[in-house]
C-alpha positions in Angstrom: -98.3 69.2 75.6 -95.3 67.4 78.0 -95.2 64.8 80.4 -93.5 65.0 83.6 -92.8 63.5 86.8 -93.5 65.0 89.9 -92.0 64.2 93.5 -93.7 65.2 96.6 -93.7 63.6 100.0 -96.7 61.4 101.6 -97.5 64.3 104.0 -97.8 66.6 100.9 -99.6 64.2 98.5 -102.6 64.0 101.4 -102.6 67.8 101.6 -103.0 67.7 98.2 -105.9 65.2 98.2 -107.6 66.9 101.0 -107.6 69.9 98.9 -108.7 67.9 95.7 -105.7 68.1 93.8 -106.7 71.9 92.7 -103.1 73.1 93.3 -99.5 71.8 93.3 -96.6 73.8 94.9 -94.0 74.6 93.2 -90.4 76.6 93.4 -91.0 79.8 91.3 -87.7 78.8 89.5 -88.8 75.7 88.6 -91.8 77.2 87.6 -89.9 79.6 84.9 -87.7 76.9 84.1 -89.7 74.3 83.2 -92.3 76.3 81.6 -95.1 74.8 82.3 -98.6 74.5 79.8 -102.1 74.1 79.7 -103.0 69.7 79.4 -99.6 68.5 80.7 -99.5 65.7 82.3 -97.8 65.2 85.7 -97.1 61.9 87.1 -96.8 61.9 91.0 -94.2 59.8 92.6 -94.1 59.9 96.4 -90.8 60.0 98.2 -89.5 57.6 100.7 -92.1 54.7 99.4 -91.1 54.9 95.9 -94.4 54.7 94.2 -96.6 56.7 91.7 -99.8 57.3 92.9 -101.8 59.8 90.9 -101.7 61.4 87.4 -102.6 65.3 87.4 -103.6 67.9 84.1 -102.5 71.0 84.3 -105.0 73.5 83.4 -103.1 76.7 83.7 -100.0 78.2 82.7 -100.0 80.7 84.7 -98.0 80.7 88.4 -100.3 81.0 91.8 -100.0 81.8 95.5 -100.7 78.9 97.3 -103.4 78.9 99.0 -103.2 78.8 103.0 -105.2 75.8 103.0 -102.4 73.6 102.1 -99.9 72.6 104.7 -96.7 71.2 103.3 -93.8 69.8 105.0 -91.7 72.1 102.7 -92.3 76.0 102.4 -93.3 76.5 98.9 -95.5 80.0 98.2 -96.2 79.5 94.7 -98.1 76.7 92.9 -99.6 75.3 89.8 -103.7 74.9 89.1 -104.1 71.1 88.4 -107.0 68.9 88.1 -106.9 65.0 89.2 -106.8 62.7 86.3 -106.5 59.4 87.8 -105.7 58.9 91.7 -105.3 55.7 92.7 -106.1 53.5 95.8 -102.7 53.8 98.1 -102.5 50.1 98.0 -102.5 50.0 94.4 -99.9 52.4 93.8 -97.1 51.9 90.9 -93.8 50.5 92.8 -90.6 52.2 91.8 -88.9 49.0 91.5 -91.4 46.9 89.1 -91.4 49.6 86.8 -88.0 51.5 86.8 -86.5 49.5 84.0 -89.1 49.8 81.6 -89.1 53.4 81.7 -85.9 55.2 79.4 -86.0 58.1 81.9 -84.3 55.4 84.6 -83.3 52.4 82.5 -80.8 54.8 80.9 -78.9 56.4 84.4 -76.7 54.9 86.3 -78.3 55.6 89.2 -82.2 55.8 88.8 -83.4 56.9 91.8 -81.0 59.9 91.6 -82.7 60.8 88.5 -85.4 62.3 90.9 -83.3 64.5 93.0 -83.9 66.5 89.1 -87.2 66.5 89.7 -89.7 67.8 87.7 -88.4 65.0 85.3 -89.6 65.8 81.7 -90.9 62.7 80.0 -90.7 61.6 76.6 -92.8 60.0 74.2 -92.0 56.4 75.2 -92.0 57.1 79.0 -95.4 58.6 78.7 -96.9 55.9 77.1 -95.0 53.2 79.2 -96.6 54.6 82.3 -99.7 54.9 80.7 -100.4 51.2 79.8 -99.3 50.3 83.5 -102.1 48.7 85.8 -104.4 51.9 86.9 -106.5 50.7 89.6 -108.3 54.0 89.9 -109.9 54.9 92.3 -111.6 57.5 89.7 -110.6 59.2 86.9 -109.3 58.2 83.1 -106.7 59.1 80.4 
């Protein structure tokens, strides 16, 4: 099982809500490159205001059309199957800036936030854990 973290857009995140989290777009590329497995854990950060606001399971790893119900401000065909693990209340979501520095993934670069431009991020042991033991305010879900 791996860790990673996610980025998507607020416009994207909400068509992903509205459609209960039950697929994630992705670039096929990515897709084969990452390779992707049943129980990972993704981490969702949001763009522009640099917060995490859900954790996802993947619970296939296989690739999928995206279905036409999702919208997204970027043109992606192909998606992932995920289920929500813990989504939390938008104002209780993880700021960027509290937590950067306690994560290796960031602590570590230069430049942290260019980190995510690499995006799907692959987490490691620590990292996972790290983000784990943060504050969940959930508004359902659990680990």
């Amino acid at each position: 099982m791996n860790n990673w973290i996610f980025v998507e857009s607020l416009f994207n995140w909400e068509n992903d809500f509205q459609n209960k989290f039950e697929f994630l777009g992705i670039r096929l590329d990515v897709f084969k490159n990452k390779k992707f497995e049943n129980n990972d854990k993704i981490f969702t950060y949001i763009t522009k205001l640099k917060k995490f606001s859900d954790v996802r399971k993947v619970i296939s790893n296989e690739i999928f059309d995206l279905p036409n119900t999702y919208e997204y401000d970027k043109e992606f065909t192909k998606a992932i199957k995920t289920k929500p693990m813990k989504i939390l209340n938008q104002e209780d979501w993880l700021d960027f800036d509290n937590i950067k520095n306690e994560l290796e993934v960031f602590a570590l670069a230069k430049s942290p936030g260019l980190r995510l431009l690499n995006a799907p991020l692959k987490l490691n042991e620590f990292d996972t854990k790290k983000l784990e033991s943060f504050s969940w305010k959930m508004a359902f879900g659990e680990f």
